[in-house]
N, CA, C and O of each residue as an XYZ file, in Angstrom:
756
protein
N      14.563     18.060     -8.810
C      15.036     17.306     -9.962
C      13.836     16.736    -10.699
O      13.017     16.024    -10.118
N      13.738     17.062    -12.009
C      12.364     16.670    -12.425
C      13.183     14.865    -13.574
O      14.235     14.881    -14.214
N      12.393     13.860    -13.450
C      12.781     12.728    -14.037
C      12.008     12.971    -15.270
O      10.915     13.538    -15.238
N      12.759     12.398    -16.742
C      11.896     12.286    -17.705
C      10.675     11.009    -17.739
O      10.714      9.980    -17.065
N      10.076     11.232    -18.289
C       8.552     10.470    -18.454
C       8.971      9.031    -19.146
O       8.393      7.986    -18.847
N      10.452      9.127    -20.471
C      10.586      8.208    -20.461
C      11.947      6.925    -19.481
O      12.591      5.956    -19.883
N      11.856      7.535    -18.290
C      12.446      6.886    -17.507
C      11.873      5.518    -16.788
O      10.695      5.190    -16.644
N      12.949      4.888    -16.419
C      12.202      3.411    -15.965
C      12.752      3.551    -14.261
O      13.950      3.565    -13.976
N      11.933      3.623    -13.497
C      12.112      3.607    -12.077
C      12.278      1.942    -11.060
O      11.331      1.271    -10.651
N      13.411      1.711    -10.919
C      13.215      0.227    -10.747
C      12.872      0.337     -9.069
O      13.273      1.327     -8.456
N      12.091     -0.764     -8.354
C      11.943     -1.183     -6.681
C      13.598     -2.086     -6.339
O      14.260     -2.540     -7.272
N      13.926     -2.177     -5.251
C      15.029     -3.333     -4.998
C      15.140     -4.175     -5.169
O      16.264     -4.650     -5.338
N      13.997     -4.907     -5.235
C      14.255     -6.600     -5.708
C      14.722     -7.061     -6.897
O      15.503     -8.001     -7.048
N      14.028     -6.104     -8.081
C      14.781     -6.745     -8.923
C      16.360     -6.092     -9.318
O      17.086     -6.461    -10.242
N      16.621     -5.040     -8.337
C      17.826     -4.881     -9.202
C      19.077     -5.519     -7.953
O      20.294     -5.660     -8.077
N      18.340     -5.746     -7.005
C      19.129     -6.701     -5.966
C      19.204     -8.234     -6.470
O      20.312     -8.770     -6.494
N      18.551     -8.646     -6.699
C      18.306    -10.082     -6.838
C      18.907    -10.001     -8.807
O      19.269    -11.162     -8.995
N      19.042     -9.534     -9.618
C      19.384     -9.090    -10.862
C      21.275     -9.536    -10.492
O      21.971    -10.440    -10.955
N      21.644     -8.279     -9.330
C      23.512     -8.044     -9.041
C      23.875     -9.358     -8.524
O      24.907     -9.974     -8.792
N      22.672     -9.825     -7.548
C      23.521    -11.046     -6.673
C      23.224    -11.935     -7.662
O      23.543    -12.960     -7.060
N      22.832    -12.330     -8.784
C      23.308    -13.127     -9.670
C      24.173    -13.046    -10.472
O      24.388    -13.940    -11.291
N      24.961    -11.773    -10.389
C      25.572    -11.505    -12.091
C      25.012    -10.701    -13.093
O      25.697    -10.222    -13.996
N      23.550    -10.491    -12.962
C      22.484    -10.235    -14.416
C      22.746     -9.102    -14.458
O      22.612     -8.814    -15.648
N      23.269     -7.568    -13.521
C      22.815     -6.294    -13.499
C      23.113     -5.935    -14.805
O      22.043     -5.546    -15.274
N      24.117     -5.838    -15.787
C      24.004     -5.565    -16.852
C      22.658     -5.605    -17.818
O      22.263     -4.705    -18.558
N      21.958     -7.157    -17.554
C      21.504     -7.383    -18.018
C      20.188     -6.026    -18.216
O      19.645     -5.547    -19.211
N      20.088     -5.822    -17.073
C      19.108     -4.581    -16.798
C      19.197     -3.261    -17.398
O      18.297     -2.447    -17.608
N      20.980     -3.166    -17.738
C      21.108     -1.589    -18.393
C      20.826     -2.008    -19.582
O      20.002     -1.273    -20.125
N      21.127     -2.785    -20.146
C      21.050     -3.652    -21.877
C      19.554     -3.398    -22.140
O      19.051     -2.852    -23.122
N      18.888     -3.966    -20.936
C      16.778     -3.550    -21.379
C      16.322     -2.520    -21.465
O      15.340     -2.120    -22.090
N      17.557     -1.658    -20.348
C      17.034     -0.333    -20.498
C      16.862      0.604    -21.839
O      16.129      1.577    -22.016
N      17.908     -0.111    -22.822
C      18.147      0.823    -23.911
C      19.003      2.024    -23.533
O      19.976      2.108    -22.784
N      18.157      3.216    -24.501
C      18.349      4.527    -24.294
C      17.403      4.969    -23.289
O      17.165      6.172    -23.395
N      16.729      4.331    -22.262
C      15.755      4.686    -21.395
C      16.847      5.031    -20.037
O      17.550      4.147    -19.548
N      16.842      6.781    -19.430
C      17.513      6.621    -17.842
C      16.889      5.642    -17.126
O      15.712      5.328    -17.306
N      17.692      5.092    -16.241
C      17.136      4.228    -15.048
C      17.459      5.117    -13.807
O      18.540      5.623    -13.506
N      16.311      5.181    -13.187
C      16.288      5.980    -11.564
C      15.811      5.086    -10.607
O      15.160      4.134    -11.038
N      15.991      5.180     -9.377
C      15.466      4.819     -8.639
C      15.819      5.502     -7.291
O      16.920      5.763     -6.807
N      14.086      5.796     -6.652
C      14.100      6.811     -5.614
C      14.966      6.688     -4.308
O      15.150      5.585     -3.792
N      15.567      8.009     -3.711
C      16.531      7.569     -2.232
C      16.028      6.441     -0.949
O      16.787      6.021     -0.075
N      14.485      6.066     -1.102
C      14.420      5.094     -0.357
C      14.765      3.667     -0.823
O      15.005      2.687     -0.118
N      14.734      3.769     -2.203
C      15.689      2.307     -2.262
C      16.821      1.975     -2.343
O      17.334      0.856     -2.328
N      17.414      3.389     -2.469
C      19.093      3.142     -2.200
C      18.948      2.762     -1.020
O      19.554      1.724     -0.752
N      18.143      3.396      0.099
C      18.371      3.166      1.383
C      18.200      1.500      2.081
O      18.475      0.912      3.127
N      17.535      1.209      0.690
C      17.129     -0.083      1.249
C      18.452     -0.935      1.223
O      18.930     -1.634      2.116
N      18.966     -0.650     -0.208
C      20.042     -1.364     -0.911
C      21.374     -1.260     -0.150
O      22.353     -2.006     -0.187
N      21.094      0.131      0.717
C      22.811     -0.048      1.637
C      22.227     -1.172      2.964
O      22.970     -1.914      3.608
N      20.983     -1.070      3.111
C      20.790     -2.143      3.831
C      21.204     -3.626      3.400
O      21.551     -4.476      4.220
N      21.163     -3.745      2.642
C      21.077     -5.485      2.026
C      22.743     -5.855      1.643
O      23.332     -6.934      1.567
N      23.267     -4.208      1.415
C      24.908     -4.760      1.117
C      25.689     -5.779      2.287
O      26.789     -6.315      2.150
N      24.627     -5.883      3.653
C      25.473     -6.752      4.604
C      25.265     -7.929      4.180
O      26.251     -8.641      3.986
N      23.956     -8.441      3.928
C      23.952     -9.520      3.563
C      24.473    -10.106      2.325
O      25.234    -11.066      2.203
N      23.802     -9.183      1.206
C      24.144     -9.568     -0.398
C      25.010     -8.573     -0.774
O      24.590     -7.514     -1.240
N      26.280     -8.825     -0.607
C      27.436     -7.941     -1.169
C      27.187     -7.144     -2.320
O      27.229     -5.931     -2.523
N      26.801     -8.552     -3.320
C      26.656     -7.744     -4.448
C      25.866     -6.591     -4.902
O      26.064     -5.993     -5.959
N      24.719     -6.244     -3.809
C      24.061     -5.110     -3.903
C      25.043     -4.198     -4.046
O      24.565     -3.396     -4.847
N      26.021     -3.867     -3.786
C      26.634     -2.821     -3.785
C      26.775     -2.252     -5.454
O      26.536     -1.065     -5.678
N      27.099     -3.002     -6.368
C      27.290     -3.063     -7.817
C      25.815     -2.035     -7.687
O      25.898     -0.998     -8.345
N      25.282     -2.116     -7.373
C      23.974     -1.257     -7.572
C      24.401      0.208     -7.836
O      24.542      0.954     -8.805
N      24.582      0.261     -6.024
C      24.902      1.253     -5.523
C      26.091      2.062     -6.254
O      26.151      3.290     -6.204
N      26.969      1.315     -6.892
C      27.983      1.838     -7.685
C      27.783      1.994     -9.070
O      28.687      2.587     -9.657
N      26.644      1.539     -9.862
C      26.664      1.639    -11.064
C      26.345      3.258    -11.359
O      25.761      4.066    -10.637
N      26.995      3.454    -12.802
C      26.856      5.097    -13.087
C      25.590      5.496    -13.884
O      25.113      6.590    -14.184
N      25.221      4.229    -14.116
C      23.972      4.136    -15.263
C      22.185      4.236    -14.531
O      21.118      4.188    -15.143
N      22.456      4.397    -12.933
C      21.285      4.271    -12.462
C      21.490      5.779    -11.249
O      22.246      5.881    -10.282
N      20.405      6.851    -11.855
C      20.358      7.725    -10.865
C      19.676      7.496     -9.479
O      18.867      6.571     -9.421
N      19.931      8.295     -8.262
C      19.339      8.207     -7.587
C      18.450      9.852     -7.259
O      19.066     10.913     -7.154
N      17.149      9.745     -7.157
C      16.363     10.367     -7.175
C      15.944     11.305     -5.719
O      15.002     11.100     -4.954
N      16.765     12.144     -5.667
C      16.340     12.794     -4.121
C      15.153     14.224     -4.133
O      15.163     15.128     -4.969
N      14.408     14.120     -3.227
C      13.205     15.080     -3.590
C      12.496     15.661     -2.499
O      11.609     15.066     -1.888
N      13.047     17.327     -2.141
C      12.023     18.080     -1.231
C      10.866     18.542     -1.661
O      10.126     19.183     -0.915
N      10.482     18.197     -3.273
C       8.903     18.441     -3.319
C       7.945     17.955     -2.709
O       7.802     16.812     -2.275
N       7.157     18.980     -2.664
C       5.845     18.666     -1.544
C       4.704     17.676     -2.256
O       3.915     17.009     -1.587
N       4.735     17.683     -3.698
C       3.946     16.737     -4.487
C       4.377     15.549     -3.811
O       3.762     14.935     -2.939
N       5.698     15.244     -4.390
C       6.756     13.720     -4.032
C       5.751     13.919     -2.527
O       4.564     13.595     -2.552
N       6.249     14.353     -1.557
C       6.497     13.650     -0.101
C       4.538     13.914      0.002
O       3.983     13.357      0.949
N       4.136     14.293     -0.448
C       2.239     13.708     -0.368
C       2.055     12.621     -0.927
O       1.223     11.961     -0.304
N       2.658     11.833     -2.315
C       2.926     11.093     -3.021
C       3.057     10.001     -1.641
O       2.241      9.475     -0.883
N       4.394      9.990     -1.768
C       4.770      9.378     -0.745
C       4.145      8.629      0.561
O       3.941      7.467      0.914
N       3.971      9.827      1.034
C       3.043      9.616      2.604
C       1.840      9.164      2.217
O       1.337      8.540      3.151
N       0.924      9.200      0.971
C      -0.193      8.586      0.816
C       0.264      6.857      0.435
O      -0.446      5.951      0.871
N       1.041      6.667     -0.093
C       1.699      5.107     -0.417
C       2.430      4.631      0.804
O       2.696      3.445      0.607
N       2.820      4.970      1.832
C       3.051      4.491      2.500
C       2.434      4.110      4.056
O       2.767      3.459      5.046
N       1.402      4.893      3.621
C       0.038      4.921      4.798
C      -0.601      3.366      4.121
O      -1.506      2.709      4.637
N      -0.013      3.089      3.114
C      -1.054      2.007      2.559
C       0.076      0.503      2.385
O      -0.429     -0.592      2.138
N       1.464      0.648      2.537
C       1.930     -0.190      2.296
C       2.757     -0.453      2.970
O       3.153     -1.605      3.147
N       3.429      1.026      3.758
C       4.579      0.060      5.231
C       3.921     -0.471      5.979
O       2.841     -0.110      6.447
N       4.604     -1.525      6.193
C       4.207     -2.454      7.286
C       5.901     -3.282      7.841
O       6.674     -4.049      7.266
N       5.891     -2.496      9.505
C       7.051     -3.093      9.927
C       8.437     -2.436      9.320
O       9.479     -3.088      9.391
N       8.422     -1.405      8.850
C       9.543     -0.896      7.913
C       9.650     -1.365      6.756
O      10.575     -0.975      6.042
N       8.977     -2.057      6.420
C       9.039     -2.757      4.677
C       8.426     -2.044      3.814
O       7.575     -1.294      4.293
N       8.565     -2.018      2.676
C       7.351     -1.805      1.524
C       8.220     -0.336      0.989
O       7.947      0.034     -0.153
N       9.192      0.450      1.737
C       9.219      2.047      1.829
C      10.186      2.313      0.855
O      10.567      3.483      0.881
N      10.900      1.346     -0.312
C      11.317      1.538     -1.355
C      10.007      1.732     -2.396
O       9.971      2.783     -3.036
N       8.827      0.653     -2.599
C       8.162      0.884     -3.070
C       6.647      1.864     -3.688
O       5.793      1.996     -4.565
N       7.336      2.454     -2.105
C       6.236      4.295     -1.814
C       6.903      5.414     -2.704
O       6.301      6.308     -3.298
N       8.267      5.191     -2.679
C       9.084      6.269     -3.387
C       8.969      5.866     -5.168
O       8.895      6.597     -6.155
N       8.992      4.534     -5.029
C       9.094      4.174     -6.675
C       7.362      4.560     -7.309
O       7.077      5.218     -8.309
N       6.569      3.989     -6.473
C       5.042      4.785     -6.448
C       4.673      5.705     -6.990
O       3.827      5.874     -7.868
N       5.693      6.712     -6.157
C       5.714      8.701     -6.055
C       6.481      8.784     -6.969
O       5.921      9.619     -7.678
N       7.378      8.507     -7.464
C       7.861      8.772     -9.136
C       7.475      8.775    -10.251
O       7.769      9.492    -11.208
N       6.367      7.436    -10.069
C       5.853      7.178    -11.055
C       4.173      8.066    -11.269
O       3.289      8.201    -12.115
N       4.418      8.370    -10.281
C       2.567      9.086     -9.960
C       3.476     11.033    -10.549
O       3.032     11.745    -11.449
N       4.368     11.259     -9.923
C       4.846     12.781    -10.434
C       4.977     12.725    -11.078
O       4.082     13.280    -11.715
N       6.025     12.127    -11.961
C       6.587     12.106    -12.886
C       6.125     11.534    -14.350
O       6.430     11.936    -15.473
N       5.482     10.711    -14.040
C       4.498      9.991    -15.372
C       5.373      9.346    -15.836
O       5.403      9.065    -17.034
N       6.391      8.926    -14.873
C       7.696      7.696    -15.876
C       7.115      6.379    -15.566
O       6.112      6.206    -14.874
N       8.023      5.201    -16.294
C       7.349      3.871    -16.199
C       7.930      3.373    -14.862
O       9.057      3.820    -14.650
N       7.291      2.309    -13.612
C       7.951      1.449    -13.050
C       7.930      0.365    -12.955
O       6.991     -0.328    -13.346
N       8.989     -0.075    -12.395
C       9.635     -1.662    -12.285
C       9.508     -2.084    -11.082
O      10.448     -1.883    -10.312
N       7.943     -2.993    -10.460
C       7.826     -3.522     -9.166
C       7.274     -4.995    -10.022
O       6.587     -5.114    -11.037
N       7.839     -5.901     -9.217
C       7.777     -7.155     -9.069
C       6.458     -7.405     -8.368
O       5.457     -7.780     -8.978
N       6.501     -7.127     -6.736
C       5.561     -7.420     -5.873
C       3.896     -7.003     -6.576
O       3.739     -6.104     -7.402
N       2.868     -7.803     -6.078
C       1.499     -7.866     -6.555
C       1.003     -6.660     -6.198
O       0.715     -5.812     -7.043
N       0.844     -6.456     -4.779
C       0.259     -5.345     -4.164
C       0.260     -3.960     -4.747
O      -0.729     -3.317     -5.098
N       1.725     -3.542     -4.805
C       2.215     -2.221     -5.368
C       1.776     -1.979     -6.678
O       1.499     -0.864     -7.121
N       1.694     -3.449     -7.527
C       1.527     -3.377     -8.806
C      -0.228     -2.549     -9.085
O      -0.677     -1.489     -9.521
N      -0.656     -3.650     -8.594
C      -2.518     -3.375     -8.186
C      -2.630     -1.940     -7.863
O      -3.661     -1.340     -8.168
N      -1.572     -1.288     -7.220
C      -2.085      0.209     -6.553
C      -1.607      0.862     -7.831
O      -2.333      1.764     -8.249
N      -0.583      0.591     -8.490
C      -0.084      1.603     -9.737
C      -1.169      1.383    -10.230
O      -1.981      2.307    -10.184
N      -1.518      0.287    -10.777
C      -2.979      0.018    -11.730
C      -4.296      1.056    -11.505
O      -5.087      1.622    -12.259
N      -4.127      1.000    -10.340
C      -5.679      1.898     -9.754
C      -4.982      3.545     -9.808
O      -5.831      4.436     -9.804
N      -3.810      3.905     -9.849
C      -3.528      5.039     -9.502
C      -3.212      5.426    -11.301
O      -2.600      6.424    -11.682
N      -3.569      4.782    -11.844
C      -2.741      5.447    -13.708
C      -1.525      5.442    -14.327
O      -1.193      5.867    -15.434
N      -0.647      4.680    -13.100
C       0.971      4.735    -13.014
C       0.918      3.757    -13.947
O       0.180      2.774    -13.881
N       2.034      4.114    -15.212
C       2.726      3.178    -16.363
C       3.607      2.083    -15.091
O       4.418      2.319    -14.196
N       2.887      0.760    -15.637
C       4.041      0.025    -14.166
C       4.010     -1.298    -15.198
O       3.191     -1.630    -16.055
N       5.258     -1.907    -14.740
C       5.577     -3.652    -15.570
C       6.227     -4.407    -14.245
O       6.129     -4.148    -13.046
N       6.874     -5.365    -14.905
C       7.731     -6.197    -14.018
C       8.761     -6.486    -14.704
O       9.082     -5.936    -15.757
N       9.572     -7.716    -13.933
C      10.971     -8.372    -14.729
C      10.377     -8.926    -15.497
O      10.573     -8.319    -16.550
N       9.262    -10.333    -15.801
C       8.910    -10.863    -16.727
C       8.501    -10.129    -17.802
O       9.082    -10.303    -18.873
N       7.515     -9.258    -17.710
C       7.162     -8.473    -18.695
C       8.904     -8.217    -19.465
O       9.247     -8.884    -20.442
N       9.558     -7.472    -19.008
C      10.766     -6.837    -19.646
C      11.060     -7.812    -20.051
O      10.863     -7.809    -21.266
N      11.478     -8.787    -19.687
C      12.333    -10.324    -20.259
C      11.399    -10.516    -21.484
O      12.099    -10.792    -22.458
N       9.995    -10.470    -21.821
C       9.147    -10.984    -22.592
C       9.757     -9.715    -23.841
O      10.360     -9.981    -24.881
N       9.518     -8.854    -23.523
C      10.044     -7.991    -24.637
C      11.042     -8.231    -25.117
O      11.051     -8.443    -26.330
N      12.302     -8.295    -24.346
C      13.639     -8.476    -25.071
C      13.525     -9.597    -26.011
O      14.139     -9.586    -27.078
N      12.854    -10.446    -25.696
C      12.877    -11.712    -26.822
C      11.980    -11.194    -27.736
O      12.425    -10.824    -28.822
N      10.853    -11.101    -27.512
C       9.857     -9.894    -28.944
C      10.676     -9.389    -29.908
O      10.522     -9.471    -31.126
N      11.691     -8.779    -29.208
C      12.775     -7.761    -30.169
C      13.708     -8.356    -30.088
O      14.724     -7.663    -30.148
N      13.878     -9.519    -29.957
C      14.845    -10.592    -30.178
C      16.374     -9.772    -29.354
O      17.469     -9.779    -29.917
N      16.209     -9.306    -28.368
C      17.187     -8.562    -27.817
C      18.465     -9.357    -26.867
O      19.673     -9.196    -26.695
N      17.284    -10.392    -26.338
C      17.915    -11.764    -25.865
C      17.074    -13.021    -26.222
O      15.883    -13.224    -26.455
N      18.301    -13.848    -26.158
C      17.651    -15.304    -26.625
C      16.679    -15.741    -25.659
O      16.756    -15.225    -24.544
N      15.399    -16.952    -25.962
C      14.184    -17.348    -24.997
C      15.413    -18.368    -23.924
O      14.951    -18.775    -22.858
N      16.757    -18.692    -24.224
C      17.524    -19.965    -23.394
C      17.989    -18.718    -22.387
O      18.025    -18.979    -21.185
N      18.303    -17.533    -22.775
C      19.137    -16.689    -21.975
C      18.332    -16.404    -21.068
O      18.806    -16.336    -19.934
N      17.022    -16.173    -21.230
C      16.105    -15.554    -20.203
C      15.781    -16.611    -19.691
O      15.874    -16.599    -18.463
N      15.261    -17.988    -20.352
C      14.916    -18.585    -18.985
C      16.563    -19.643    -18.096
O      16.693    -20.554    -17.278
N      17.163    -19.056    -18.649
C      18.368    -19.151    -17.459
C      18.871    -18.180    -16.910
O      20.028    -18.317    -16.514
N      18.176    -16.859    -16.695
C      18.402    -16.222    -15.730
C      17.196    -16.206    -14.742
O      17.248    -15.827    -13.572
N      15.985    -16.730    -15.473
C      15.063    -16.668    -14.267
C      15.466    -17.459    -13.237
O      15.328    -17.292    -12.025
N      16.106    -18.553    -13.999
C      16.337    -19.694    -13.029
C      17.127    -19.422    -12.350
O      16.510    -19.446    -11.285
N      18.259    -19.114    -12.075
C      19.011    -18.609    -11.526
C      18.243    -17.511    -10.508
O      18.156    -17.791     -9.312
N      17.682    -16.233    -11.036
C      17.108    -15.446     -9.692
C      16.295    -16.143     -9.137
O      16.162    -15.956     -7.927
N      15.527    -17.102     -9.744
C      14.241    -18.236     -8.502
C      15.405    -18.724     -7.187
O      15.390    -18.402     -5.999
N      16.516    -19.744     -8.052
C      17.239    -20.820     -7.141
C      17.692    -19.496     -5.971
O      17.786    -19.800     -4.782
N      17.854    -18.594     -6.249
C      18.402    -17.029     -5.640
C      17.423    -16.636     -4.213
O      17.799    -16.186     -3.130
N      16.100    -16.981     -4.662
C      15.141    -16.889     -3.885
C      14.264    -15.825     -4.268
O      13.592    -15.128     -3.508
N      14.332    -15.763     -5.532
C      13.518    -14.272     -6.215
C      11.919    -14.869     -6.441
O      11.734    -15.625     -7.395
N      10.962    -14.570     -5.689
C       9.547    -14.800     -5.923
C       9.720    -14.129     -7.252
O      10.226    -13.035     -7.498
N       9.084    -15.197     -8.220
C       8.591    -14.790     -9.399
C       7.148    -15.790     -9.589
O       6.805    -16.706     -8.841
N       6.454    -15.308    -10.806
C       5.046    -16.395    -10.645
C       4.932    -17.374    -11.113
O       3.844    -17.755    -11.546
N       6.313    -18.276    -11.185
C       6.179    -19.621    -11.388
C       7.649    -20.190    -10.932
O       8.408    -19.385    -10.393
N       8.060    -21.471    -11.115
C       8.943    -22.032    -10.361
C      10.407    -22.526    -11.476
O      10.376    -22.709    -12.692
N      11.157    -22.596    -10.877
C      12.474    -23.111    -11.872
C      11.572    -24.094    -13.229
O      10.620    -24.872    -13.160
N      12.469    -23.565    -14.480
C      11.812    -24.291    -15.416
C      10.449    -23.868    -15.890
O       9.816    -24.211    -16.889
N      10.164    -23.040    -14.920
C       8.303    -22.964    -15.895
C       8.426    -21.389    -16.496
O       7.487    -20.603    -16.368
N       9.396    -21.102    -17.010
C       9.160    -19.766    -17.705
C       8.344    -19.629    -19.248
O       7.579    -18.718    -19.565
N       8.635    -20.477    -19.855
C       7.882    -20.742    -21.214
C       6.190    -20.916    -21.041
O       5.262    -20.335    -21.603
N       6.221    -21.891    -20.094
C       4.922    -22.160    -19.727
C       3.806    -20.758    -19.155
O       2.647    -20.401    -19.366
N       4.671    -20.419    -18.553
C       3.727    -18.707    -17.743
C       3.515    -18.075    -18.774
O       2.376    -17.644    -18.956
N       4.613    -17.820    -19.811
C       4.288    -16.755    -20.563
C       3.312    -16.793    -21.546
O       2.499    -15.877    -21.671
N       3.330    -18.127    -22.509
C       2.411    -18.390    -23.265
C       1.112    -18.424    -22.781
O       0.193    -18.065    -23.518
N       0.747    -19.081    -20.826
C      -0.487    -19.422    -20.699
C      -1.141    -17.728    -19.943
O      -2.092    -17.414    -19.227
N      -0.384    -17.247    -20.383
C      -0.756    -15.586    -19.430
C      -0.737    -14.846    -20.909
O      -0.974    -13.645    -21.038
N      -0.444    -15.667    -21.927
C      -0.089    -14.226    -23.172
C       0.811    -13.413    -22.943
O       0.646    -12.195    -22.869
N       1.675    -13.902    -22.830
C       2.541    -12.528    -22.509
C       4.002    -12.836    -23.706
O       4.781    -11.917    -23.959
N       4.137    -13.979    -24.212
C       4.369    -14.361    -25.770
C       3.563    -15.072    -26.039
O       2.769    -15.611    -25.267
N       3.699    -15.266    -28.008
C       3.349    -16.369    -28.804
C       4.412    -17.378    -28.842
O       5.633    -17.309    -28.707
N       3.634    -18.286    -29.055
C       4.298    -19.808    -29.171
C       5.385    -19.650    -30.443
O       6.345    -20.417    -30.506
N       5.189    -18.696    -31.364
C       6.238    -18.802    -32.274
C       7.251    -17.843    -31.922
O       8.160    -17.697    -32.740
N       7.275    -17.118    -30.801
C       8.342    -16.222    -30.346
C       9.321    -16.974    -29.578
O      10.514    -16.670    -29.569
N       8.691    -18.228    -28.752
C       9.544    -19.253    -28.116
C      10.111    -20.294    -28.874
O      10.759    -21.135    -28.250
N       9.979    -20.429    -30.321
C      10.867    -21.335    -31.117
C      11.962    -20.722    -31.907
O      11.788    -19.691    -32.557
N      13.172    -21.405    -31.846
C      14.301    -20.503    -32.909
C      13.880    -20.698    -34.002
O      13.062    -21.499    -34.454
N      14.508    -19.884    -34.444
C      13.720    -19.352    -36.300
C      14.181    -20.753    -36.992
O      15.002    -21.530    -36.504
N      13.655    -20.883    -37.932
C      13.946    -22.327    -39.382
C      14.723    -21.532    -39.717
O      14.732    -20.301    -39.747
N      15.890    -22.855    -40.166
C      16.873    -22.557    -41.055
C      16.645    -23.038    -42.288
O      17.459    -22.838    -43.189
């Protein structure tokens, strides 16, 4: 199965921590006209987590997010080289596959975590996060700056590591650049 280039490959966290709030929509809405995939090790992760966080399942059921299965020998070198570098303990092995998608395929991905991010960086992989995406939608005025930072808040109180704490979403973005100060005020009437 070859993925298009302009596909967005998401890791579990954010589209776990996204459902068990309510937000998953929110995620097809960013997507646009962009497919959303994400590789069979994070489904695998995600039937894991349905014991705990029910709502993972909404994942697992949405029609709008493929799942990516792959006997290429590129993928599983892909693979086995990202995960020589990042399982640890059985963890990390959604983020080897989202890795290897993004390294075959030349599509964009969606990892939260630092580490993975740093290795896309060094490897050429198009890679963002949730903030980044949230920062855009308001750019393109797609969602309001109140909507986003009440859903961060909500995935923080959730337990979603993000890089700052309930309430400081305005603050990160401006002091990282990642908006202007006039993108965080509603327009004059």
């Amino acid at each position: 199965m070859t993925v298009p280039e302009n596909a967005l490959v998401f890791d579990t966290g954010p589209l776990r921590h996204f459902a068990q709030q309510g937000w998953l929509g929110v995620l097809r809405f960013l997507a646009e006209d962009r497919p959303v995939y994400v590789p069979d090790s994070v489904e695998r992760e995600l039937q894991r987590a349905v014991e705990q966080v029910p709502a993972a399942r909404a994942v697992l059921d949405a029609d709008w997010i493929k799942v990516h299965r792959s006997t290429d020998v590129g993928f599983a070198e892909a693979f086995a080289h990202y995960a020589d570098r990042l399982v640890v303990d059985g963890r990390n092995i959604g983020e080897c596959g989202v890795l290897a998608m993004g390294q075959v395929y030349k599509c964009e991905v969606v990892l939260d975590d630092a580490t993975p991010r740093q290795i896309a960086e060094e490897k050429g992989i198009r890679v963002t996060a949730t903030v980044p995406l949230l920062c855009q939608a308001v750019r393109t005025k797609m969602l309001a700056v109140k909507t986003v930072e009440e859903l961060v808040d909500r995935l923080l109180e959730g337990e979603y590591f993000l890089p700052f704490g309930v309430g400081g979403f305005r603050r990160h973005v401006l002091e990282n650049g990642l908006l202007e100060y006039d993108e965080l005020s509603p327009p004059a009437s």
